[in-house]
C-alpha positions in Angstrom: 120.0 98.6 61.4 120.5 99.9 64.6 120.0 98.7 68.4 120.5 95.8 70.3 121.5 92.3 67.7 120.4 88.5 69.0 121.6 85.6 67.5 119.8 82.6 66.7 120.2 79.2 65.6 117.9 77.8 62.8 118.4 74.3 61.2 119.6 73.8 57.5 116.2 73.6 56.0 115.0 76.6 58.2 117.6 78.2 56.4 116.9 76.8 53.2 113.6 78.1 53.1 114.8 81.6 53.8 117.4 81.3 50.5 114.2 80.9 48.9 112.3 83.5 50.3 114.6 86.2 49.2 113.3 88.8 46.9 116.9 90.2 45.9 120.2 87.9 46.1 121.7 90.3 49.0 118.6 90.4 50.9 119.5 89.6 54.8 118.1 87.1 57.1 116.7 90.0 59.0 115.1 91.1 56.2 113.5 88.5 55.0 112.4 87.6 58.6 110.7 91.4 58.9 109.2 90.9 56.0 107.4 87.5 57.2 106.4 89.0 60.3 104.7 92.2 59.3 101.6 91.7 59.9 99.7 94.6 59.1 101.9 95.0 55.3 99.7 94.1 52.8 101.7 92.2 49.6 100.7 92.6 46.3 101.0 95.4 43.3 100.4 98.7 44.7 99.5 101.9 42.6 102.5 103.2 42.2 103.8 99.5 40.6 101.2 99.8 38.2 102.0 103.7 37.0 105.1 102.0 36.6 104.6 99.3 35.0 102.4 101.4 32.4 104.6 103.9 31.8 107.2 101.2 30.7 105.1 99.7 28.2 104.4 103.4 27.0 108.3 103.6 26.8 108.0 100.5 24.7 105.7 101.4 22.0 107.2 104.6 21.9 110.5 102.7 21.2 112.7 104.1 24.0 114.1 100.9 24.5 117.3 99.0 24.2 117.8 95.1 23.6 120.9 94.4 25.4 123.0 94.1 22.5 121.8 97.5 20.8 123.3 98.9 24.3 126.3 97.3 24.5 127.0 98.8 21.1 126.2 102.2 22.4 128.7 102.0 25.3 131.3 100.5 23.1 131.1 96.9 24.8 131.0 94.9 22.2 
C-alpha cells in the first residue's frame, strides 16, 4: 500500500459487518473495502480455480494425500 492514507470513522455494526466480510482472518479494512468497491471484478470460480480444484481430486484418487494425523506422524509430531 502506498500513497496518501485517510482515516475514517465507521459505527460498531459498520464494522461488524466488515469482520464478516473477510475472506482470510488478517484481511484489512482496506482490503475488504477494495474488494466491495470493484466494480468491474467479476466474483465467482474462475478457470484457473477449477484446474485446481480438479487436479486435487486427481491427487486424491491417486492417493497423494495426507489425513492430518498420517502427517503429523511423518514430521515426527505426534
Amino acid at each position: 500500500m502506498v500513497g496518501e492514507v485517510t482515516t475514517i470513522k465507521i459505527t460498531p455494526i459498520v464494522k461488524r459487518r466488515l469482520d464478516k466480510l473477510r475472506r482470510y482472518p488478517r484481511e484489512s479494512y482496506n482490503e475488504i473495502i477494495s474488494r466491495l468497491t470493484m466494480e468491474d471484478e467479476e466474483e465467482g470460480i474462475t478457470e484457473e480455480d477449477i484446474r485446481d480444484i480438479e487436479e486435487a481430486l486427481e491427487d486424491i484418487k491417486a492417493g497423494r494425500v495426507y489425513s492430518t494425523v498420517q502427517l503429523k506422524e511423518k514430521l515426527g509430531l505426534d
